[in-house]
N, C-alpha and C positions, 0 to 999 in steps of 0.2 A: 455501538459500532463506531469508531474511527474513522475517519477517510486516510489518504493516502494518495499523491502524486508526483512520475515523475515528472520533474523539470529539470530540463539539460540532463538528463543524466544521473542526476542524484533522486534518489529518495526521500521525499519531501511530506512533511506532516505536523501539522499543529502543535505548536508545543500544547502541554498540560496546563489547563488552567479552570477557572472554575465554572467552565461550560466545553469544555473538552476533557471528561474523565479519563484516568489511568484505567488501560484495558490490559487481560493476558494478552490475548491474542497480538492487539498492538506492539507491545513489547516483546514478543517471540518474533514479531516478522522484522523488526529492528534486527533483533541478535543475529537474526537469521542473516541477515540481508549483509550486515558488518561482517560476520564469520565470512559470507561466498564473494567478500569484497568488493561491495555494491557500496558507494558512497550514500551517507544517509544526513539528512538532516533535520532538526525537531527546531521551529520556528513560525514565528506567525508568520501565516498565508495570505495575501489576502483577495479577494475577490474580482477584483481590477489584474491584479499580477493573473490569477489566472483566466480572466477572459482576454486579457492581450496574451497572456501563454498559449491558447489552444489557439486564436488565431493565428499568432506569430508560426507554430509548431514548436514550441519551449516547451511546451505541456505534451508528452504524450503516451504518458497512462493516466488513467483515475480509479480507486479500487478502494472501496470498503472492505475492512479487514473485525472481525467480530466471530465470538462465540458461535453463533450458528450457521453464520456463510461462510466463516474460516476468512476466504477473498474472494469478494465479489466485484467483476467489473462493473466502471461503469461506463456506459453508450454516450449518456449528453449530460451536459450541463447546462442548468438552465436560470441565466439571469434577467433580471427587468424583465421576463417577457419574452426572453430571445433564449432558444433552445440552441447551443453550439455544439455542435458532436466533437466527439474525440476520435482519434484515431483506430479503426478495427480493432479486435482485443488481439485476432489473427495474425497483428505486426506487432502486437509488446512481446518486450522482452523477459522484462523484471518480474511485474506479477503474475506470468506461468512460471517461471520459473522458482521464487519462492514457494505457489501453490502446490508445486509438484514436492519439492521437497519437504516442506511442512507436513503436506500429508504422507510421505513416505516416513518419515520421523513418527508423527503420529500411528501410522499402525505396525510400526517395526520393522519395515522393512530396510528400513539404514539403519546404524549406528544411532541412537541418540545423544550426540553429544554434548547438551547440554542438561542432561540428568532432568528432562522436562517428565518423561513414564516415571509412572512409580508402579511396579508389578502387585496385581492384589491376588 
């Protein structure tokens, strides 16, 4: 599983590296997100930027994206010791709205435009 958050507005996730594996999934919610013209960015994150993000309100999605949750929100984050919530999942924007579309791609009910089905 991947993480994923926005900040300000873009789509924000760790670049790849040799403790952040290349995921499908990861890489579908990119495309996806670039296609519905959702600004995206793949950069190190780091830890500090997002505990002053969720306080500031910079940060206001978090969402694991992965083979068996698809996206999954997440409620808090929790550093030192100190659990900081995120904002309701009931006020994001971005990750309902990839999840709905990913999965409407996934079972056919749009277009797949990115040749992701393969019919068996």
């Amino acid at each position: 599983m991947n993480a994923m958050f926005v900040i300000n507005g873009v789509l924000t996730t760790p670049v790849l590296s040799d403790s952040i594996l290349a995921g499908i999934t990861r890489e579908s919610v990119l495309m996806l997100a670039r296609d519905l013209g959702i600004p995206t960015e793949e950069r190190r994150v780091a830890v500090a930027e997002l505990e002053s993000g969720i306080l500031d309100g910079s940060v206001t999605e978090a969402f694991g994206v992965g083979t068996a949750a698809t996206i999954a929100p997440m409620a808090t984050i929790s550093f030192n010791g100190k659990d900081l919530a995120l904002p309701d999942a009931s006020d994001w924007r971005i990750a309902p709205r990839l999840s709905v579309e990913l999965d409407a791609i996934r079972r056919g009910r749009i277009e797949d435009r990115f040749g992701w089905n393969i019919p068996v």
